[in-house]
KEKE-3310 file (N, C-alpha, C; in steps of 0.2 Angstrom, whole numbers, plus 5000, padded with zeros to 4 digits):
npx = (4960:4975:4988:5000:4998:5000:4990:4987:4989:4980:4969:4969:4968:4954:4945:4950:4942:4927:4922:4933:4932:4917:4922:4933:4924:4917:4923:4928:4919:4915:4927:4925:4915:4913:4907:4908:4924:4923:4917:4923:4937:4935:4931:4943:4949:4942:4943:4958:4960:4953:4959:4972:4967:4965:4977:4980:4974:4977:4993:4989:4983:4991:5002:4995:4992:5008:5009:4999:5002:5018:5014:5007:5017:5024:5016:5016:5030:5030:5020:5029:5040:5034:5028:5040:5043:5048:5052:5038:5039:5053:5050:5040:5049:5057:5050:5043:5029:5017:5013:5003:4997:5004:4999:4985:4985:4990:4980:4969:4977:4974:4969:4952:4945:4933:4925)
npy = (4953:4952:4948:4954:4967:4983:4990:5003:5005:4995:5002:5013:5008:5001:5015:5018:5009:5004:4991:4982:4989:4980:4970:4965:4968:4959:4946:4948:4946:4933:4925:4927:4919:4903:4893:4895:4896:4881:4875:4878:4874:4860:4857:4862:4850:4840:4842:4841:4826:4821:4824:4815:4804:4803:4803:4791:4783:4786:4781:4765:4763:4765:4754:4743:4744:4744:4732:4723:4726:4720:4705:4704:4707:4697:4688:4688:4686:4672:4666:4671:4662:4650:4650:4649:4636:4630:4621:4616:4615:4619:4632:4635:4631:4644:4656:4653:4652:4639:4625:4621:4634:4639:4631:4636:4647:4649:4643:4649:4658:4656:4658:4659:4649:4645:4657)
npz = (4810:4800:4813:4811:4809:4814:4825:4822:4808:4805:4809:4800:4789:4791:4790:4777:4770:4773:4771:4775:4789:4794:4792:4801:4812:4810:4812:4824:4832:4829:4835:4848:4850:4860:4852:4840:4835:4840:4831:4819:4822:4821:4809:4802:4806:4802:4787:4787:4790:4781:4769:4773:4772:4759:4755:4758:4753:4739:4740:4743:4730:4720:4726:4723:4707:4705:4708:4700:4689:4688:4691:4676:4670:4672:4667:4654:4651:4654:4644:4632:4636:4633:4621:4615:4616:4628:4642:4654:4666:4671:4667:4678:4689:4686:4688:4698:4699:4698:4690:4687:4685:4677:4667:4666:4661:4649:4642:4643:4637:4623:4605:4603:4592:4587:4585)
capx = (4964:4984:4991:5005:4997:4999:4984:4989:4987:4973:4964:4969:4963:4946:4946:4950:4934:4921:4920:4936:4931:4914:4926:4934:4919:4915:4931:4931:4913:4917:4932:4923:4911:4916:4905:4910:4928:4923:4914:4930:4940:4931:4929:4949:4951:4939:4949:4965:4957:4949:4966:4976:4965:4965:4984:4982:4971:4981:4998:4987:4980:5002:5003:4989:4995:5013:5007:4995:5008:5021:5007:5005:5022:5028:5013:5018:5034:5030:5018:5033:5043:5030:5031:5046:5044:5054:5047:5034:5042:5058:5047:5039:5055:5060:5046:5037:5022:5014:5013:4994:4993:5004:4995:4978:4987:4991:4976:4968:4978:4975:4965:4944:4944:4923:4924)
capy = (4952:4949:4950:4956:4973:4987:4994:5009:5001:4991:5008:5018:5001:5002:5021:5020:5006:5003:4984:4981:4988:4977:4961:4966:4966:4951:4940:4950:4942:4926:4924:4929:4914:4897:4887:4897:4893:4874:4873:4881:4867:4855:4860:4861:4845:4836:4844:4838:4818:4819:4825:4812:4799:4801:4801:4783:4779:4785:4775:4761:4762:4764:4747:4739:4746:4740:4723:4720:4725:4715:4701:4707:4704:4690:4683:4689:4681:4664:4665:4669:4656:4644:4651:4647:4628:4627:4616:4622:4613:4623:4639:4635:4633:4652:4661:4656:4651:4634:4620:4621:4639:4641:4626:4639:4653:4644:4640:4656:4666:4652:4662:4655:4646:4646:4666)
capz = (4804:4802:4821:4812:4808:4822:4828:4820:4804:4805:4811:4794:4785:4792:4789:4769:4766:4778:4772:4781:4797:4795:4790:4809:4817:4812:4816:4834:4836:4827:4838:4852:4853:4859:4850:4833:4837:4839:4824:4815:4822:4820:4802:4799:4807:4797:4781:4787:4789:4774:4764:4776:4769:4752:4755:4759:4744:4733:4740:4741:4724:4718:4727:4716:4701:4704:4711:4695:4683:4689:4688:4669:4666:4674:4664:4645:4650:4654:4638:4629:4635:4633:4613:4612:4616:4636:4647:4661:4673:4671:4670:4686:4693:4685:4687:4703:4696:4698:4684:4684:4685:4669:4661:4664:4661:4640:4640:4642:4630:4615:4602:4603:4585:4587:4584)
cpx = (4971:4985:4998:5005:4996:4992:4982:4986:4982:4967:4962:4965:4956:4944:4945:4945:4932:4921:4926:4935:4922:4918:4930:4928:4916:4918:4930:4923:4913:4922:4932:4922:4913:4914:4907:4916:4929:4922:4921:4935:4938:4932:4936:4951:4948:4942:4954:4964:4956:4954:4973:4972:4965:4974:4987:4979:4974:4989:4996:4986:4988:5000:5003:4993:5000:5010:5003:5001:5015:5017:5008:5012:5026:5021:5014:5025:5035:5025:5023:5037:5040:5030:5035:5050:5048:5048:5045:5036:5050:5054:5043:5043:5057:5057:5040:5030:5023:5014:5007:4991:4997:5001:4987:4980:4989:4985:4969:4969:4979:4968:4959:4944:4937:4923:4922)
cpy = (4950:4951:4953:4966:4978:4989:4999:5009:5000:4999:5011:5012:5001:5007:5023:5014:5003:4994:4982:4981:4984:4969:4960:4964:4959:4945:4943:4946:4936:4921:4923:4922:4906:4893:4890:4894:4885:4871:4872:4876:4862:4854:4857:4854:4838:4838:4839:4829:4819:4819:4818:4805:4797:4801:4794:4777:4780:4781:4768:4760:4761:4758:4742:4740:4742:4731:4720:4720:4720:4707:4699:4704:4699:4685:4680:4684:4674:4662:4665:4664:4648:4645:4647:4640:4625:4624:4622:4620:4620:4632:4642:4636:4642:4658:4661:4652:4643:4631:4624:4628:4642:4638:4633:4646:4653:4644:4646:4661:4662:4657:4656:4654:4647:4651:4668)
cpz = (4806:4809:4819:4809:4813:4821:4824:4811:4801:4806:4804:4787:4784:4791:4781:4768:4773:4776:4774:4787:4797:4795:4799:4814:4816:4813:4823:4836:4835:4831:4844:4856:4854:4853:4841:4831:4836:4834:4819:4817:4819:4812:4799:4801:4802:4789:4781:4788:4783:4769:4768:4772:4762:4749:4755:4755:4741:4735:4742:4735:4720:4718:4722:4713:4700:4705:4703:4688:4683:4686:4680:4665:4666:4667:4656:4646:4650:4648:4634:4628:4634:4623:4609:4612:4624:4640:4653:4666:4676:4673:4674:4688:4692:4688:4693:4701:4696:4693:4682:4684:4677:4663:4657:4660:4651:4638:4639:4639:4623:4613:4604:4597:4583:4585:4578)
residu = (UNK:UNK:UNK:UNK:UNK:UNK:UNK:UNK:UNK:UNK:UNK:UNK:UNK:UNK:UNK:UNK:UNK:UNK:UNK:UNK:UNK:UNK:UNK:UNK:UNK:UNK:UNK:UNK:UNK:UNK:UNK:UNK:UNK:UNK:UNK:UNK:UNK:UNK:UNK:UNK:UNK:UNK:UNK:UNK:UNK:UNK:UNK:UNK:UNK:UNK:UNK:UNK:UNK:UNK:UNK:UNK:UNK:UNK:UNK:UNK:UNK:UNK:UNK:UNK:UNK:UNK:UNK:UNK:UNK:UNK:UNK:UNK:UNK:UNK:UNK:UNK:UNK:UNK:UNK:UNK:UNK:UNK:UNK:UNK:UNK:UNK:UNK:UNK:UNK:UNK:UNK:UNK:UNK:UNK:UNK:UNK:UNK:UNK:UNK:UNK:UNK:UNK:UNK:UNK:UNK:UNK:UNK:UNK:UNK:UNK:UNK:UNK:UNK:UNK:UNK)
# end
């Protein structure tokens, strides 16, 4: 049990409910055997991986996130300034972006008339 319980303690403990002193004897046997011991590492190790990784999907998943939104609105912007009549030359130069990928990128958010 607690190693911070005197002996003294842990005795009157086991003394007032029987299923305490059965919960003792089976940590003293528990604790006893290597391979129970290895298992129970093993165990907590495999825990601590497994919560260490999803620490790393979720700050990759962030990443994403920010990366796509950015994306998102670099894109509304170059739609807007294409709105607004500026050349795409100029808004390559602004924005990073390609001619040909603002040309697709216009050309993609025109409403389908067919519809």
């Amino acid at each position: 049990m607690d190693e911070k319980l005197s002996e003294q303690r842990l005795k009157e403990l086991i003394a007032m409910d029987p299923v305490i002193g059965k919960t003792e004897e089976h940590l003293e046997l528990l604790s006893s055997e290597d391979s129970v011991r290895e298992l129970a590492e093993a165990r907590e190790n495999a825990q601590r991986d497994w919560v260490s990784s999803m620490s790393g999907s979720r700050d990759e998943g962030i990443a994403i996130g920010k990366a796509e939104g950015k994306a998102e609105g670099k894109a509304e912007m170059v739609l807007k300034l294409l709105s607004k009549g500026m050349d795409i030359a100029w808004i390559a130069e602004v924005s990073g972006m390609t001619e040909e990928r603002i040309r697709r990128l216009a050309e993609s958010s025109k409403p389908n008339i067919e519809e």
